[in-house]
C-alpha positions as a printed Julia matrix, in Angstrom:
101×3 Matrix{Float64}:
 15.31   -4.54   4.7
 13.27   -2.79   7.74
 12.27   -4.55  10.21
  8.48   -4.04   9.06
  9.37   -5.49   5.63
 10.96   -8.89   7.04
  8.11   -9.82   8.77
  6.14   -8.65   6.27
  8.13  -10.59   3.41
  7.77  -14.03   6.1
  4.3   -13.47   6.74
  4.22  -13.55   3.02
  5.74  -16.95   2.9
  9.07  -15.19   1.82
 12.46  -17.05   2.6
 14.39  -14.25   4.26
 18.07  -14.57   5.16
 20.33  -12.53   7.25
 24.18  -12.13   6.17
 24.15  -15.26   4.11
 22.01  -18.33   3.23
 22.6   -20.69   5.77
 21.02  -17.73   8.16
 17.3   -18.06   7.86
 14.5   -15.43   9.26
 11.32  -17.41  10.15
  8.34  -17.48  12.53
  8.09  -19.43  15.79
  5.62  -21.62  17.29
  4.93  -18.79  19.92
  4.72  -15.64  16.89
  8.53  -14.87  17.56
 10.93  -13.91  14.88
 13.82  -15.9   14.73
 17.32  -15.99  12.81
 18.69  -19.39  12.73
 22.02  -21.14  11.83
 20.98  -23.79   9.71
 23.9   -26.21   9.98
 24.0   -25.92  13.57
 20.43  -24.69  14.4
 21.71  -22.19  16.48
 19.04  -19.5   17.5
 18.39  -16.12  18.4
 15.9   -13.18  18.08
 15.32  -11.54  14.66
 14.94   -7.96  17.73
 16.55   -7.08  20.43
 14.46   -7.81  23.98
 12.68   -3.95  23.05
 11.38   -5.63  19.92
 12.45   -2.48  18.43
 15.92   -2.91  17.06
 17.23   -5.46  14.38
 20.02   -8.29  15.5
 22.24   -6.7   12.51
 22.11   -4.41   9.82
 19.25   -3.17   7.77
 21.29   -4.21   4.59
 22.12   -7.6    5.61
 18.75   -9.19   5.58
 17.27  -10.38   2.02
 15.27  -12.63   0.01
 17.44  -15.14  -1.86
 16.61  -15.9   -5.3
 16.01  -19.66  -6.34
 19.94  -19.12  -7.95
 21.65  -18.1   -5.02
 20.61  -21.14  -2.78
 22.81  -24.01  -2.31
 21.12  -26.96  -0.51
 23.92  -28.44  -0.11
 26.13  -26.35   1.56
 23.82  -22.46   2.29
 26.33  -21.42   4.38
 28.8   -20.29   1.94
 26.68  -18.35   0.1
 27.46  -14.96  -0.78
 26.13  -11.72   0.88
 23.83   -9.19  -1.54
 26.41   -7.03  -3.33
 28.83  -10.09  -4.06
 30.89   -9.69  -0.9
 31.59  -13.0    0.1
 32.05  -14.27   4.41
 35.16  -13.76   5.73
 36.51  -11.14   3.31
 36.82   -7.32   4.28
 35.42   -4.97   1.79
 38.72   -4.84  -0.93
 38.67   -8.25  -1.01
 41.51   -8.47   2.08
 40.94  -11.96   3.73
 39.75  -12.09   7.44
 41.1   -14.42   9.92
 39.8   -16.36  12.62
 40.6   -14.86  16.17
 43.52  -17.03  17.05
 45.42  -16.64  13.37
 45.93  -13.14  13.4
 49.42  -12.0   11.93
C-alpha cells in the first residue's frame, strides 16, 4: 500500500496493519499517523519526520480480513503472502540476536 492509500483506507474507517496484526495503522488525537505495537503499545510514526517516506515497506502494510485476526494473540499473525515472523523467505528460521549459530 502507498502511503496515500493507508490514510486513505483509515480515514475510511479501514483497520490497516503493518508487517503483522498486532501492528496497527491509526489516527492520533493531534491528525498524526501512527503504527502501534498492540501488546506493548509501543509507538512510532506511520512517516519519517519529512512526512514523505513510509516507516517500512510499501508491501508490508494491509487490511486484514475478519479471518486473519486473532484477538487473542494478533501478534502472531501471518504477513500477506503467507510468510510467517521470524522466518526468512525459504522457510529458514531466524534467530534472535544473541542465538546466532
Amino acid at each position: 500500500m502507498t502511503l496515500e492509500d493507508i490514510k486513505a483506507a483509515i480515514d475510511d474507517g479501514h483497520t490497516v496493519h503493518w508487517a503483522n496484526t498486532g501492528y496497527v495503522v491509526h489516527k492520533g488525537r493531534l491528525g498524526q499517523y501512527l503504527i502501534t505495537y498492540v501488546p506493548n503499545g509501543s509507538c512510532i510514526g506511520l512517516t519519517d519526520r519529512s512526512g514523505q517516506r513510509l516507516n517500512g515497506k510499501e508491501a508490508e502494510f494491509f487490511i486484514a480480513g475478519p479471518a486473519e485476526v486473532d484477538e487473542e494473540n494478533p501478534a502472531r499473525q501471518s504477513r500477506p503472502g503467507g510468510q510467517e515472523r521470524g522466518v526468512a523467505p525459504g522457510g529458514a528460521a531466524a534467530f534472535p540476536l544473541g542465538r546466532q549459530l
